[in-house]
Each structure stands twice: as C-alpha cells, then as structure tokens.
N, C-alpha and C positions, 0 to 999 in steps of 0.2 A: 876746287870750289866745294864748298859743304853740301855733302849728301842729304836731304829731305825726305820725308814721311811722306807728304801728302801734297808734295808740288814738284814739278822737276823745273830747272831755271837751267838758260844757254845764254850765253853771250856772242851772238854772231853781227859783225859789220856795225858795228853800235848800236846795237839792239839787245836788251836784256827782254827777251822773251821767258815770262813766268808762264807755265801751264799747271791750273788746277790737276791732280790726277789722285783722283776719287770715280772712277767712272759704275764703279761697282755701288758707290751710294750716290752717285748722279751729283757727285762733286761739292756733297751740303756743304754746310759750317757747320766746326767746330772749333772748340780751342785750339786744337793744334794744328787745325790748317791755318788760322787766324794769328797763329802765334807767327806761324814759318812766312806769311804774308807778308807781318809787320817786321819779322827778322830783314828778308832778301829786299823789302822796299828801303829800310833804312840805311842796309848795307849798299844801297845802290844811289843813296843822295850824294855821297862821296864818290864814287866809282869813275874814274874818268873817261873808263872803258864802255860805259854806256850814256850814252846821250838822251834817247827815246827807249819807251818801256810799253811791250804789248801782254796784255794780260789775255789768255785762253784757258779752254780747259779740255781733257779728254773725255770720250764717252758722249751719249746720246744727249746730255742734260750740261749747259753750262752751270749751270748750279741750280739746285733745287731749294735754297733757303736753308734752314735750321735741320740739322739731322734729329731727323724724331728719337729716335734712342735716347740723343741728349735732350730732348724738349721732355721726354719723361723723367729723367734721373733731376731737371731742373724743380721739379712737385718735392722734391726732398732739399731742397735748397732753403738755406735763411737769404735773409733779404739783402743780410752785407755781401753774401757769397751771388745773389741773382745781380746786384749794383756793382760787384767787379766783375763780372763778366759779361754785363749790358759793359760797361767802359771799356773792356778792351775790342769787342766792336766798334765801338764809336772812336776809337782811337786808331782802327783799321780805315775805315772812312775819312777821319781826318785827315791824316798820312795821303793816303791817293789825294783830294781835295787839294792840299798845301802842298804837294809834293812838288821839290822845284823841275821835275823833270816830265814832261808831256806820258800820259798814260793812256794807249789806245783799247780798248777792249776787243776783239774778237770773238763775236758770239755767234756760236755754231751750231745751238744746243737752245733749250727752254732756261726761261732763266725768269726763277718766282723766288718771290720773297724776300728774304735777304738777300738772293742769290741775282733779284733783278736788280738792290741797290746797290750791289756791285760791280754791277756793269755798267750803270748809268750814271753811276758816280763819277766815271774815268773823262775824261778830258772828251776824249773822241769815242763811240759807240759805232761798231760794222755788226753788220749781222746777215743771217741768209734768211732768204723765203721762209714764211709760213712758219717760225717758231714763235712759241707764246712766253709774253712775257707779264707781269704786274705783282702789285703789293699783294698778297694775296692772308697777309693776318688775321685781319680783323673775321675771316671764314674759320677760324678757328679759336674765336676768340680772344686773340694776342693782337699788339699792335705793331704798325709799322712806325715805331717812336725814331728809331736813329737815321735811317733814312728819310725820313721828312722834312728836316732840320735842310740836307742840300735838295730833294725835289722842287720844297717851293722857292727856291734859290731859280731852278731850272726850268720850269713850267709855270703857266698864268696859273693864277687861282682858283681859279674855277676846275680844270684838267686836273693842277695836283689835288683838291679836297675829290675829286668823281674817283680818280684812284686809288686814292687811302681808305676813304670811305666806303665805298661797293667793293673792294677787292677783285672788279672787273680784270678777267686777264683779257690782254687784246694780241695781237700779229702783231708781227715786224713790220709788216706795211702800215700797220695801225700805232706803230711806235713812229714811226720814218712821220708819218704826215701829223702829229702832235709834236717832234720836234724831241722824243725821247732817244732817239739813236740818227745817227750822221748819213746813214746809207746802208743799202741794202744790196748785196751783193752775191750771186751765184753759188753753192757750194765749192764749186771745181773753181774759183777763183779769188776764194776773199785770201784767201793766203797769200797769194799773190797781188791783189790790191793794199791789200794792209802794210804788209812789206815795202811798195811801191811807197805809201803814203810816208810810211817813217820814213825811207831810206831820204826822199825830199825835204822832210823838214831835217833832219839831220846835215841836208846836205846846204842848205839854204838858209836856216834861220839860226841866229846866234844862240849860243846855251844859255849867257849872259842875258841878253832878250830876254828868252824864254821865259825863263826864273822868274825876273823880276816883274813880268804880266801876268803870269800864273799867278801868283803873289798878290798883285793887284785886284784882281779879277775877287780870290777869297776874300779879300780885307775889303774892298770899297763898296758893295751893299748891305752892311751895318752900317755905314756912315753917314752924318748929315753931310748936303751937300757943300757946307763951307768945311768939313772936316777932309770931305772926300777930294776937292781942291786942292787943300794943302799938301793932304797927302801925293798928290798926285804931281804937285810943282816938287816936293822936295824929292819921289823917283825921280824925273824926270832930271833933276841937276844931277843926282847922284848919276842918274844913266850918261850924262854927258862927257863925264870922267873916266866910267868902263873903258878897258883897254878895247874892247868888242868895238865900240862905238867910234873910236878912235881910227882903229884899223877902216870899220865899214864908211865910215865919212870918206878914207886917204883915199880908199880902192873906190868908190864911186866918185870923187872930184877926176881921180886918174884914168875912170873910165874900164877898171881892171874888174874882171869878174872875180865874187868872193866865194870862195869854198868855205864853209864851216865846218 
C-alpha cells in the first residue's frame, strides 16, 4: 500500500482505518493532508477488502481546522488560486457525504473548525469526555462556508445558525445531546467500541444496502416530495433485483442466518 505524508491507513478485518498523523500541528488541514484523504477514500470505493471506514487521528487534537501557516500564505492568494482550493475541500466533504461505504469517525482529540466538519460530516461521530468541539471561523473572521452546506442537512435551524454564527465551542456532551455526534465513549474504550460497532455492521448489514441508502439519504433532501417518491420507487425496484436482496430474502424465507 502507498506510503503517506500526512495519514497512515491499515486494512485490518474489513476496516480501512485512516489516521490523521499530524500530531505535532494538532492534525490541521492542508492540501496535502486533503489531497492524501481524497486519494485513500477514492481508492477505497472499489476496495473490496474494506467494507466500513474509521477515520482518527494521532495526538492531543483530532484536528484543529486550517493550519495557520497556510491561512497566512492564503493573504498572497488570487481568487482563482483561493476558489480552487475552497473546492478541493468541498470536494473532501462531498466524497465522505456520498461515499458508498459507512465512515465512523473516532474523535479522541478537540476537533474546531474545519477540523469539527470533518468529523461531523462522517456517517457515525464517537467521541470521549470533555473535548471541544465547533465552527469556530467566524472568530477570526473567515467563514464556515463548506461545512454548512451538510450542518444544516444534520441539525434543526435554529442549533445549526447558533453555531455558525457565535462560533460557540461546546463538549462532547454538549455535541451528544444536540444530536452532533453518536455517543460518547471512555478513552480506554472507544477503540474498542468503535471497532465493536463496525465489525457489526460489516457483519450484519449488506454493502449493497449500504450503498444505496447512504446514497439516498445525500440525494432525497433536495427533493420535492413527488420527486423524492420517485426516486425512492425506482431504488427500491432496482434494490429488488440486487443479488444482496435476493440472497437476504432465500436465507430468511429458509430461516438461515446471514453473514455479510
């Protein structure tokens, strides 16, 4: 497997676990941790050797947002150079978002600014006591433009405008009970939980499935709802056809347990 700058990736038991490892700049963004993101997620839509994808990172900070170095060398930027590389964030975000295969995050670490929407962005959010998380731009004057596109996807109106807005950072308990992250788990055991959590859907839930509700899930709140119907009858046939589908019908008419 390709050696990395700024991430180390394993493929253990059908898990492609990515770890951020930046711990010395608190795991920011930059292009080329953002490049190598978009590389090893792309490379892993085809992969048949990973089913479930946990994203972590090393060091005290699961991400700390924008590396200031680069937020200063961005003051000497033209606007076509600031507009391609706002896109290839947003195209980091997209990728997780649409991505056909379940992304858990494991957050261990503070995780602001860019660095919280991409943890929040991921399918499933774990985290341990007592770390801070929020948009935190607008304190600096910049905004939280590419993450707010899926926030207010993910929280009511009200929650996502109080966080964009204030750039209030809150707790992991204060993420957990707004509905920003999945659960809040021990240090000495989210690794253990999270592992538990994939190694179950991996074991239990079709890829095929997967896919095509992850899928659903991006596409049908843009939609009206006689569009969102349609869409959703013509999955649906299409899903009846999947070998997935076919298998999961035999083995429950038969009564046989399924492995996936």
């Amino acid at each position: 497997m390709t050696t990395y700058d700024y991430i180390t990736v394993d493929i253990i038991d059908r898990k492609g676990i990515i770890t951020l490892n930046r711990p010395d700049k608190r795991n920011a963004l930059h292009p080329g941790l953002i490049s190598e993101l978009i590389e090893i997620l792309r490379l892993f839509v085809d992969d048949d050797k990973v089913k479930i994808i946990i994203l972590k990172a090393n060091g005290e900070a699961f991400s700390a947002g924008a590396d200031l170095g680069y937020l200063q060398n961005l003051q000497h930027f033209s606007f076509d150079d600031n507009l391609a590389d706002s896109g290839n964030l947003a195209s980091l975000f997209e990728l997780i978002y649409t991505h056909p295969k379940i992304i858990i995050a494991q957050i261990e670490g503070h995780a602001l600014a860019g660095g919280c929407g991409l943890a929040t962005i991921c399918d499933f959010s774990f985290a341990i006591p007592g770390i801070k998380m929020g948009y935190t731009e607008v304190k600096i004057g910049f905004i939280p433009a590419i993450v707010m596109v899926f926030l207010l996807r993910k929280l009511s109106g009200n929650m996502a405008r109080e966080l964009l807005l204030s750039g209030q950072i809150i707790s992991s308990e204060e993420a957990l009970d707004i509905g920003l992250i999945h659960a809040i788990y021990s240090p000495d055991s989210i690794s253990e939980k999270v592992n538990l959590y994939a190694d179950t859907l991996c074991r239990e839930v079709s890829s095929q499935a997967m896919a095509t509700t992850k899928k659903m899930l991006a596409k049908i709140p843009g939609m009206s709802l006689k569009e969102g119907l349609s869409y959703a009858a013509l999955c649906n046939a299409q899903a009846r056809a999947s070998e997935d589908c076919k298998k999961g019908i035999a083995a429950f008419l038969q009564k046989e347990k399924i492995s996936w």
